[in-house]
N, C-alpha and C positions, 0 to 999 in steps of 0.2 A: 545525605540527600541523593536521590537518584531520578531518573524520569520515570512516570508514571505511563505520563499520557500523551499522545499527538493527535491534533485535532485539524480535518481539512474539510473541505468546502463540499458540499453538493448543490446542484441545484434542488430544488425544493420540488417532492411529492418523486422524486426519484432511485427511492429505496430499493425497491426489486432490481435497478440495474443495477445497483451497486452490489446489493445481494450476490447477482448473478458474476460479477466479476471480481469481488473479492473472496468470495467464501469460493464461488463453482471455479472458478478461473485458477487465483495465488492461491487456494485453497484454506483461510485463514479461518477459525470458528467463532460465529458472532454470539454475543453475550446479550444476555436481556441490559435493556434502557432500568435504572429507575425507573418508575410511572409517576413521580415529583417532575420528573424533568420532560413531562408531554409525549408528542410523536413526532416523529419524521426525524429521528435522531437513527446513528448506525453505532453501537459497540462492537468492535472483533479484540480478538484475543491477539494480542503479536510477540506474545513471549512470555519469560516463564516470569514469578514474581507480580503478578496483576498490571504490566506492562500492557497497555489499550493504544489502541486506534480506533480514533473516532470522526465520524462522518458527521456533519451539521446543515440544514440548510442554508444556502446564502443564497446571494443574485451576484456578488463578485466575480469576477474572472482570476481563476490561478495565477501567480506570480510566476515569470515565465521562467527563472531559476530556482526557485524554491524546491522542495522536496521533501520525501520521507524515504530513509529506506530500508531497506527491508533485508536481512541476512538468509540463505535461504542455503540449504543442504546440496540440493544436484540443477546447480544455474542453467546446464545445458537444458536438462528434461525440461523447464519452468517456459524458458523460451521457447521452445518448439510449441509447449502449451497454448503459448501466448498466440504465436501464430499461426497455430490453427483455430484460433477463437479470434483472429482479424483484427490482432492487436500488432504494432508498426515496435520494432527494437531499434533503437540507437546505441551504437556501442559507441564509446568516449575514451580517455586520455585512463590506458591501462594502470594499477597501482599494485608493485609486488604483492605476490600471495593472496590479493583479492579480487579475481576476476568480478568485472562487473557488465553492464548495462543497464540503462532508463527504458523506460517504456511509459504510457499517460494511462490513467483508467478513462474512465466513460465522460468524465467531466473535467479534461484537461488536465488534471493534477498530474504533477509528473513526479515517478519512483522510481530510484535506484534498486536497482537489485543485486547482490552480492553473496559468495561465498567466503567466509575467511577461514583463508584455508592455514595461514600463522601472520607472522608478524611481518609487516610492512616494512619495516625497517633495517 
């Protein structure tokens, strides 16, 4: 058994900004929808193995601890990214060998961001 999939929230008819900040922004490659499964859905690619992150319409509000996150290669370059695209970093309660920080996309969901660079322990 392994994860496949993570599934978070958009507001509804908000594709292109999610477009714009997951694929333009963290730089992830989004995958075709089924066309069984309608429109206003988002697949991206988040690792190797058919590992997905998926975007759904809702009207819910983000759980204000909740998250996804996301292991990424060079944390430093990603952030600077982020902020020059007017996106806010919270750095948090540092853990060996994997620098991190949150940051929220366009619709409140909030995501870790991480290098692992060895073992935490």
């Amino acid at each position: 058994m392994r994860l496949q999939h993570v599934s978070v929230p958009m507001p509804s008819g908000r594709v292109e900004e999610a477009r714009r900040f997951y694929c333009g922004v963290l730089g992830l490659r989004e995958k075709n929808v089924p066309r069984s499964l309608g429109r206003g859905l988002m697949w991206l690619e988040a690792g190797v193995d058919e590992l997905e992150l998926h975007l759904f319409p809702d009207r819910d509000e983000p759980h204000e601890r909740a998250h996804l996150a996301l292991a990424v290669e060079d944390l430093a370059g990603l952030r600077t990214r982020l902020e020059e695209h007017g996106y806010a970093i919270e750095d948090t309660v540092p853990i060996p060998n994997r620098p991190r920080c949150f940051c929220h996309d366009p619709f409140g969901n909030r995501i870790e961001l991480t290098e692992l660079r060895g073992p935490y322990e």
